[in-house]
C-alpha positions as CSV (number, residue, x, y, z in Angstrom):
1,X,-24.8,22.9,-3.7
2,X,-25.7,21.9,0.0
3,X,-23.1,22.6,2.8
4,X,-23.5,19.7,4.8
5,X,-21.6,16.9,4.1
6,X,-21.0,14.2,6.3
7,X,-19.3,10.6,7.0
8,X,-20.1,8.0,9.1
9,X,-19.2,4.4,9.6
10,X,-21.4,2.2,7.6
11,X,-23.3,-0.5,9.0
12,X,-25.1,-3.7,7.8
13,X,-28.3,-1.5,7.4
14,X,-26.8,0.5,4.9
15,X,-25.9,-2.9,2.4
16,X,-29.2,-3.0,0.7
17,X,-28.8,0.9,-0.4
18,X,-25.2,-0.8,-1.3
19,X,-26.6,-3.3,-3.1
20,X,-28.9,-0.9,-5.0
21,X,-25.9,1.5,-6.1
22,X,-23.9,-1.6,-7.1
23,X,-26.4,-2.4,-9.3
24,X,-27.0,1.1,-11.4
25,X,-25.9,0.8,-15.0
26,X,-23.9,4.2,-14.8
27,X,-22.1,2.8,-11.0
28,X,-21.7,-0.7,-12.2
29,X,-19.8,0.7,-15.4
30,X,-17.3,1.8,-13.2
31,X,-17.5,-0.1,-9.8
32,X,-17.7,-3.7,-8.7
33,X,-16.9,-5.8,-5.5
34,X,-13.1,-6.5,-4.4
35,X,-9.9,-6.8,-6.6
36,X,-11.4,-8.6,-9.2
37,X,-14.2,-5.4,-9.6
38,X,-17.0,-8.2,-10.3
39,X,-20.2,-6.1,-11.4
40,X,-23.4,-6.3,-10.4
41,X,-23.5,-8.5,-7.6
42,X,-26.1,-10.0,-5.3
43,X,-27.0,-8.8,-2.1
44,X,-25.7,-11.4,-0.8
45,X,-22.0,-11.0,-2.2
46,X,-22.4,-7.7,-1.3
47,X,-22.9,-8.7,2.7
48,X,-20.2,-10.9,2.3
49,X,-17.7,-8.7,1.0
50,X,-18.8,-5.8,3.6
51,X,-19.7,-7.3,6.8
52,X,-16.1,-7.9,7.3
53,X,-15.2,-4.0,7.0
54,X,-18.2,-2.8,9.1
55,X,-16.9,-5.2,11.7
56,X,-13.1,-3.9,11.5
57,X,-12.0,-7.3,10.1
58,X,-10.2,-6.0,7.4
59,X,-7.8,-3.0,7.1
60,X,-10.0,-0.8,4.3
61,X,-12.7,1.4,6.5
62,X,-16.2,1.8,5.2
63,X,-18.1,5.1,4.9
64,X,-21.3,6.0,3.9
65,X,-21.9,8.8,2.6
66,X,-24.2,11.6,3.4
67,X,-25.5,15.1,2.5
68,X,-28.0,17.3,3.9
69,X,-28.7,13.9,6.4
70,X,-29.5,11.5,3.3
71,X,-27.4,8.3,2.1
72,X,-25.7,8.9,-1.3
73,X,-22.9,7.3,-2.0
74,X,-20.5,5.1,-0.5
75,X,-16.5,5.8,0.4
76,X,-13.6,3.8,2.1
77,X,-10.1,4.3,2.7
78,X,-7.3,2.1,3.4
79,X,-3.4,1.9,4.2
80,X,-1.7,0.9,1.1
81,X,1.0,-0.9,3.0
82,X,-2.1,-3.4,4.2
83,X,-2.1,-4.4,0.8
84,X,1.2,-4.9,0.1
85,X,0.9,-6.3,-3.4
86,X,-1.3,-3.2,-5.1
87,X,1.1,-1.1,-3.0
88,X,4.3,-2.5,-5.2
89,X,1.9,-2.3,-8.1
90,X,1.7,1.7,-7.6
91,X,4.8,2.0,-6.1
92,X,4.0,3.9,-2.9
93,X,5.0,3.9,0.1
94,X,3.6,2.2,2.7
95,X,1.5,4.8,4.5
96,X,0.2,6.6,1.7
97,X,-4.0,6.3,2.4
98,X,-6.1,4.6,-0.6
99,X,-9.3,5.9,-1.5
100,X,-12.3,4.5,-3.7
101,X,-15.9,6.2,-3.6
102,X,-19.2,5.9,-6.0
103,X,-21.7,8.2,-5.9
104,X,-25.4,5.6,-5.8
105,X,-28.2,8.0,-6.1
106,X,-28.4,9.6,-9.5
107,X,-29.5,12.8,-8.9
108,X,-26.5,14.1,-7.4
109,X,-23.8,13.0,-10.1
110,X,-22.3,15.3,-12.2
111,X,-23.3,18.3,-10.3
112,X,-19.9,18.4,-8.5
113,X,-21.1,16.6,-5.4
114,X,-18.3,14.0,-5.4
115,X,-15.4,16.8,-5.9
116,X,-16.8,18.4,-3.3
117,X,-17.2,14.7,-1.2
118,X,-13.8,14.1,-1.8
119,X,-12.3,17.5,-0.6
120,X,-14.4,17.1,2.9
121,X,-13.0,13.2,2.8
122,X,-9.5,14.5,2.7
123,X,-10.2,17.3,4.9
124,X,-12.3,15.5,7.9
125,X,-11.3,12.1,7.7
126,X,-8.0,11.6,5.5
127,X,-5.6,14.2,6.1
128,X,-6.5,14.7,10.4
129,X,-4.5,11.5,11.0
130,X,-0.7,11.3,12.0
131,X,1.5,10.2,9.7
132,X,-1.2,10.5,6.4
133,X,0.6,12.8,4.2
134,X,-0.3,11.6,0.4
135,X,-3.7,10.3,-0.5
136,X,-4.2,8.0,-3.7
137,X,-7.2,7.6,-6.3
138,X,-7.1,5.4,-9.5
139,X,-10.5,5.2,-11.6
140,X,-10.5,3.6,-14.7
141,X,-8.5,5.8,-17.5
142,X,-11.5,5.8,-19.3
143,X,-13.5,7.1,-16.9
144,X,-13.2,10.6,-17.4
145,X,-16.1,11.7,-15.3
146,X,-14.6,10.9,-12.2
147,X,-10.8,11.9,-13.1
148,X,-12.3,15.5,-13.8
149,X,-14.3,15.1,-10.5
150,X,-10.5,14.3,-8.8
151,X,-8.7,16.6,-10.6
152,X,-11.3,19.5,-9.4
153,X,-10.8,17.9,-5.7
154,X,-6.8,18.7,-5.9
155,X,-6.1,15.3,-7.4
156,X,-2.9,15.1,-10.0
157,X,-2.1,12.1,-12.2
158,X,1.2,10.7,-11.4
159,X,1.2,7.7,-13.4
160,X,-1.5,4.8,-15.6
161,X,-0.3,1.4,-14.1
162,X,-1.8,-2.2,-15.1
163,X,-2.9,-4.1,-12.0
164,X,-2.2,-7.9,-12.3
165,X,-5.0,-8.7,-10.3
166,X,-7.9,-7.0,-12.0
167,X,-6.9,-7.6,-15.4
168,X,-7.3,-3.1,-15.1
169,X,-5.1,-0.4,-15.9
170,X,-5.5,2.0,-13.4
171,X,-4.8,5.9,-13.1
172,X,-3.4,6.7,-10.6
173,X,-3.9,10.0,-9.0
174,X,-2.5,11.6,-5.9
175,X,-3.0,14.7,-3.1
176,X,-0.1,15.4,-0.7
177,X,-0.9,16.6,2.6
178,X,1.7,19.6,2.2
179,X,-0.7,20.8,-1.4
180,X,-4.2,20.1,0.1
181,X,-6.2,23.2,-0.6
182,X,-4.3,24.6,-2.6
183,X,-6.4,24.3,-5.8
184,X,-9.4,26.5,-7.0
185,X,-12.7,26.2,-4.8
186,X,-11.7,25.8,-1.4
């Protein structure tokens, strides 16, 4: 697999890739816009619900994603204490650090691109800041591609919680700062 994965903030010019990925049967099973995970929206839902995080207007970070140079996915991260509602849901503290990602271009999902993603996530982005010592993942239970993918990353399941706001059970997954790295692969 390629060695050079990067992050960088996304920017409006990146929606219409966005837009694309949203729109993929195998994404769009899994991954929709905001809370209520509405599938396969329009690009214009999709600038609405983004432009606020590329301008810093809300607390959850977005990331595109990149490797070898080329756009492939999409990843954001967030404080779970800014969202204090799905924090009580999980029952985590407040500075654990949220984490959603889909990988949009086809060709490099199931190939173990998004376990090794996740593990550069933690490792350049999550894990570097004060105070971020537990990280937190919760795909659909039924969507054991990406709990394999997470567990492979360093992920364990703590817990399978119903979120009110959804309508979703959720399974939630976490990495401490204290056991990063120590699973097989790094």
């Amino acid at each position: 697999m390629p060695e050079s994965i990067t992050f960088r903030r996304m920017t409006a010019d990146d929606l219409p890739d966005l837009h694309r990925w949203l729109n993929n049967p195998d994404v769009a099973a899994w991954y929709g816009l905001g809370v209520e995970n509405a599938r396969n929206p329009t690009l214009e839902q999709v600038r609405e619900h983004y432009t606020p995080r590329i301008h810093g207007q809300t607390p959850t970070t977005p990331y595109a994603m990149l490797l070898d140079g080329a756009l492939i996915g999409y990843i954001q991260d967030y404080r779970l204490g800014d969202y204090p509602g799905y924090a009580a849901t999980l029952a985590y503290d407040n500075d654990a650090i949220g984490i959603d990602l889909l990988i949009g271009e086809d060709a490099h999902r199931g190939r173990g691109v998004g376990t090794a993603v996740l593990h550069r996530f933690l490792s350049d982005v999550v894990f570097v800041r004060p105070g971020a010592e537990r990280a937190i993942i919760a795909p659909e239970p039924a969507n054991q591609r990406a709990v394999r993918s997470y567990e492979k990353a360093g992920f364990r399941h703590v817990k399978t919680v119903f979120v009110l706001d959804s309508g979703e059970h959720e399974y939630v997954m976490e990495q401490t700062r204290a056991d990063f790295g120590a699973h097989p692969g790094d």
